[in-house]
C-alpha positions in Angstrom: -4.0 32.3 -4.3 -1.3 32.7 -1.4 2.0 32.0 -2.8 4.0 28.6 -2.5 6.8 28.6 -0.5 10.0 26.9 -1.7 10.7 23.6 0.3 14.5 23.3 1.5 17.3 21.5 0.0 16.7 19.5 3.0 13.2 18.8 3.4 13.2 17.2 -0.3 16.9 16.3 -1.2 17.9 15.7 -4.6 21.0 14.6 -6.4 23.5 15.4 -8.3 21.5 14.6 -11.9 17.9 16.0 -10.4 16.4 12.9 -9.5 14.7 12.5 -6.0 17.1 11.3 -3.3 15.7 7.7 -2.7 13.6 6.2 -5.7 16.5 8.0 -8.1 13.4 9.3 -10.6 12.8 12.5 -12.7 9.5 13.4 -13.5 9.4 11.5 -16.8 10.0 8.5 -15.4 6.4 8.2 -13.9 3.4 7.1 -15.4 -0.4 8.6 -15.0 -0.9 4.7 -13.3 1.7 3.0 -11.0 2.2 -0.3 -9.9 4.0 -1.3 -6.7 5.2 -4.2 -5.1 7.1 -4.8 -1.7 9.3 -7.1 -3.4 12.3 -5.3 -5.2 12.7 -9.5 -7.1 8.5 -8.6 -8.1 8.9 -5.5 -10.5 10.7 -7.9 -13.1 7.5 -10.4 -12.4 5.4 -7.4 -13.8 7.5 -5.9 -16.7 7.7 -9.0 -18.0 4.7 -8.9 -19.9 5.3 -5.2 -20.9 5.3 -4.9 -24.7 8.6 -3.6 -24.2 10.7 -2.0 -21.2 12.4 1.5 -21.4 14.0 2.2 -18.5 15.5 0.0 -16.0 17.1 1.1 -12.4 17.7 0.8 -8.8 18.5 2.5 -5.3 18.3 0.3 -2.2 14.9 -1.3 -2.1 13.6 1.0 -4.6 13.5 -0.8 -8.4 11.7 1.0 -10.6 10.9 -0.6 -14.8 9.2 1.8 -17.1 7.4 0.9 -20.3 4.6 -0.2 -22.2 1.7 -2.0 -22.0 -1.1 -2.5 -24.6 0.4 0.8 -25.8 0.1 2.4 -22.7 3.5 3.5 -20.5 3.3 1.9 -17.1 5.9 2.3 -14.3 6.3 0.1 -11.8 8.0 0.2 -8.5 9.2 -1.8 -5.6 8.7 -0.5 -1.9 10.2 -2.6 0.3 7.9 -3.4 3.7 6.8 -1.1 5.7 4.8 2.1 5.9 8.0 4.0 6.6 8.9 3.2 3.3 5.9 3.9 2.2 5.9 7.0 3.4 9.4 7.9 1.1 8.2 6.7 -1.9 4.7 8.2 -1.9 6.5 11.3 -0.8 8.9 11.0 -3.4 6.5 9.7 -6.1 4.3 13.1 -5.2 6.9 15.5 -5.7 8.2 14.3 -8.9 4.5 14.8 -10.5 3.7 18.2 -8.2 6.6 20.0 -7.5 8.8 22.1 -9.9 12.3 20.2 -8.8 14.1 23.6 -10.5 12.5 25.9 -8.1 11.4 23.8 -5.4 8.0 25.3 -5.3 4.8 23.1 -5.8 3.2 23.4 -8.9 -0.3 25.5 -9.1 -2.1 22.5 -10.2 -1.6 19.2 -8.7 -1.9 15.9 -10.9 -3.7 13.2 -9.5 -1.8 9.5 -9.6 -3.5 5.9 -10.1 -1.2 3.8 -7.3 -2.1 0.2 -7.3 -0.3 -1.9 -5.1 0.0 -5.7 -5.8 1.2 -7.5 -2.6 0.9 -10.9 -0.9 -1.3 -11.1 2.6 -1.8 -13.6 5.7 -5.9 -14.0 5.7 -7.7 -14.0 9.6 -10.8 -15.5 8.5 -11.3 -19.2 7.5 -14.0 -18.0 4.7 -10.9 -16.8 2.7 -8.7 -19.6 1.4 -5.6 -19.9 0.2 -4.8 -18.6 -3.0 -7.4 -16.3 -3.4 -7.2 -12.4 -3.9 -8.5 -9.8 -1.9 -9.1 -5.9 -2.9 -9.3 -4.1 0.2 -12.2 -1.8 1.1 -10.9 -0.5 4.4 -7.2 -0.2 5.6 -6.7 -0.4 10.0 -3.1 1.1 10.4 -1.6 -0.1 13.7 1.5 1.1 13.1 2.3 5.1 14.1 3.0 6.9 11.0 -0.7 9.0 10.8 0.9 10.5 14.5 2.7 12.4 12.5 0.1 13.9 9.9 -3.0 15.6 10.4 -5.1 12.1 8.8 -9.2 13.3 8.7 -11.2 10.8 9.0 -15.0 10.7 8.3 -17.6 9.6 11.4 -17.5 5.8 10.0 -14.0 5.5 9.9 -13.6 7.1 13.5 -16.1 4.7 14.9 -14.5 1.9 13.6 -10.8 2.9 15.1 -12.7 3.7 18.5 -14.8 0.1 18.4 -11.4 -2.0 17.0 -9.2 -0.2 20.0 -12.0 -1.3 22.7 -13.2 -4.4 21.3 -9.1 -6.0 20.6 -8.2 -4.2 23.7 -5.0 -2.1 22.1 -3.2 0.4 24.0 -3.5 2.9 21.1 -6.4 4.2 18.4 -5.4 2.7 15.3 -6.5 4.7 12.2 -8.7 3.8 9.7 -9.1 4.8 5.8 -11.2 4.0 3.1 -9.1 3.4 -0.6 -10.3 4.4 -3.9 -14.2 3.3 -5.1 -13.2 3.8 -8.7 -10.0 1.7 -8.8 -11.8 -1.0 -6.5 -14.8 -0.9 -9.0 -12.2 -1.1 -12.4 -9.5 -3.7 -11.0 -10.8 -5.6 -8.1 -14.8 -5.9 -8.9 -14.9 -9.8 -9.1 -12.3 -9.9 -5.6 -13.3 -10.6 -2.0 -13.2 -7.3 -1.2 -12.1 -6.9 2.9 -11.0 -4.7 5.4 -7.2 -4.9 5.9 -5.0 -4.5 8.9 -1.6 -3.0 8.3 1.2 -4.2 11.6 4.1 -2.4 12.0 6.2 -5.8 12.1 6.1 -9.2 10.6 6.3 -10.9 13.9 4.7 -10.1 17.6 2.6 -7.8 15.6 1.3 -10.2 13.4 1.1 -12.7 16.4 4.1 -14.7 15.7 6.4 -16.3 18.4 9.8 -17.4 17.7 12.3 -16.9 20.4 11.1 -13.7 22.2 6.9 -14.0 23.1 4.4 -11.5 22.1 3.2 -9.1 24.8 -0.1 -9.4 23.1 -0.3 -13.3 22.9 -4.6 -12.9 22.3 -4.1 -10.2 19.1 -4.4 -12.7 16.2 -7.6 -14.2 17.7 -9.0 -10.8 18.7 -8.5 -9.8 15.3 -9.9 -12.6 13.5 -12.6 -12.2 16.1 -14.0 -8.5 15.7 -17.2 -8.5 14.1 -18.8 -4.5 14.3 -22.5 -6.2 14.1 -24.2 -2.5 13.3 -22.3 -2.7 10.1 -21.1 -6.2 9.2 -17.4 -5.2 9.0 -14.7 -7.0 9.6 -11.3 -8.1 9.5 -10.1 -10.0 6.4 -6.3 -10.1 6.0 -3.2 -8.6 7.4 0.6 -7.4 5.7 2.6 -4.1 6.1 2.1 -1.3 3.8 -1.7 -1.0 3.0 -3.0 1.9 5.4 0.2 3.8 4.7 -0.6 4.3 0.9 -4.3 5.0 1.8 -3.8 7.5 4.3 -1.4 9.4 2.1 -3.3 8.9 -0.9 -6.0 10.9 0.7 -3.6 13.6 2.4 -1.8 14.1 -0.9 -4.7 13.1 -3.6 -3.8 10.2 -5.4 -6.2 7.4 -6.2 -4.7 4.4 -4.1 -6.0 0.7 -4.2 -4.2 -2.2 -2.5 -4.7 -6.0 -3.7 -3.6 -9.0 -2.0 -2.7 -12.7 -2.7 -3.6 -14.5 0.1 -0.6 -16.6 0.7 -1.3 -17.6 4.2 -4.0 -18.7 6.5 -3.1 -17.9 9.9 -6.3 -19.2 11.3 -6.0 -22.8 9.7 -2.3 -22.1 10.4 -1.6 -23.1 6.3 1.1 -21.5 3.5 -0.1 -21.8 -0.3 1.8 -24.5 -1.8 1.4 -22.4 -5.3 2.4 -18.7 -4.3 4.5 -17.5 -7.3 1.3 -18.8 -8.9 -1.2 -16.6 -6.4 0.8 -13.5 -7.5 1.7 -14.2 -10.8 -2.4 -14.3 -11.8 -3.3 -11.0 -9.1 -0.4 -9.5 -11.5 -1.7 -10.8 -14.8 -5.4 -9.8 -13.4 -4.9 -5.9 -12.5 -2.6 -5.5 -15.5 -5.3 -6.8 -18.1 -7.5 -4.4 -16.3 -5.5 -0.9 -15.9 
């Protein structure tokens, strides 16, 4: 086995008390299964039906609650939006579980993490209502992030990213990567399981117009409108993280699934009237079923 090399004080910084620069963790503080949420208000809207609650703290964005549930310790941890974000805390999250933080060398064997994300989504198709939850299948990152890491993709996902750049008419090749079978098949088995696109914004990517116009005004209908007819795949929902914690669940071998509450129906231009409620049940669903 060729030997590990020790990763700079500035390639992973810590402080003062050990713990990872942003998320403020030590090792102990992370659970075999992990629940985020974009929302750092969220993590108290899932620890509040732990049995009881051990550790409480928080950095920026990043809240993290750690306890029990049904006898079983769960941590859970807010994000923020984005998959920049994502990509600190899964980077963070790895480290804590695979790396020797005393001698900055990665540990011989890695440990593999159950990351479930709970978040809310906007639906593209009119065949998903409001209110309902989605488990996603597929995740189509159009924001950059996989530029910057050597993402394989199998033939499927590669034909889909070629046939959704030429068929929405994008300037770039989005990527495209498949979350965990197991976890979908345990937490999300009775969901409308969907393909999700992850934008790197909340407003001209997602097809909003406020002040400033989208240079793109036809991407919301040419995403609700792809249809891959070989295959039957399309394009359920959108939000902000999901094919950033599937693309570096596969790079650093985790087990990732994402579900939605579908909060918004951009097609029928709708919000859900009972949204705390939406999330609230996903919440109440996945943790009845970890």
């Amino acid at each position: 086995m060729p030997k590990q090399r020790r990763i700079a004080e500035t390639d992973l910084i810590l402080n003062r008390d050990g713990s990872v620069y942003h998320l403020n963790l030590l090792p102990k503080h992370i659970s075999p299964t992990v629940i985020t949420v974009g929302d750092p208000d969220r993590v108290s809207s899932v620890s509040k039906y732990f049995d009881q609650i051990d550790f409480k703290i928080q950095k920026r964005e990043f809240v993290t609650h750690v306890g029990k549930f049904k006898g079983k310790k769960l941590t859970v941890i807010s994000t923020g939006m984005g998959t920049d974000n994502i990509e600190i805390f899964f980077t963070e999250l790895d480290a804590l579980v695979n790396v020797d933080l005393r001698t900055r060398i990665p540990k011989p064997e890695q440990k593999r993490l159950r990351v479930i994300r709970i978040g809310t989504s906007g639906s593209l198709q009119k065949s998903i209502p409001l209110d309902s939850h989605v488990v996603t299948d597929y995740a189509i990152g159009l924001d950059n992030l996989m530029h910057f890491y050597n993402l394989k993709m199998d033939a499927f996902e590669k034909r889909k990213a070629s046939d959704i750049q030429r068929k929405v008419n994008m300037p770039f090749t989005p990527y495209v990567v498949k979350g965990s079978s197991t976890l979908k098949d345990k937490i999300g088995f009775d969901m409308m399981a969907g393909n999700t696109v992850t934008t790197p914004g909340f407003y001209a990517p997602q097809g909003r117009a406020v002040r400033l116009h989208p240079k793109y005004p036809r991407l919301l209908q040419a995403l609700t409108d792809y249809h891959s007819k070989s295959s039957g795949f399309k394009l359920t929902n959108f939000e902000m993280e999901t094919a950033g914690y599937y693309s570096l669940g596969r790079l650093l071998g985790h087990d990732v699934l994402s579900v939605n509450a579908i909060i918004a129906n951009r097609v029928d231009r709708k919000f859900s009237l009972n949204a705390t409620a939406t999330i609230d049940a996903l919440i109440r669903k996945v943790l009845d079923r970890i």
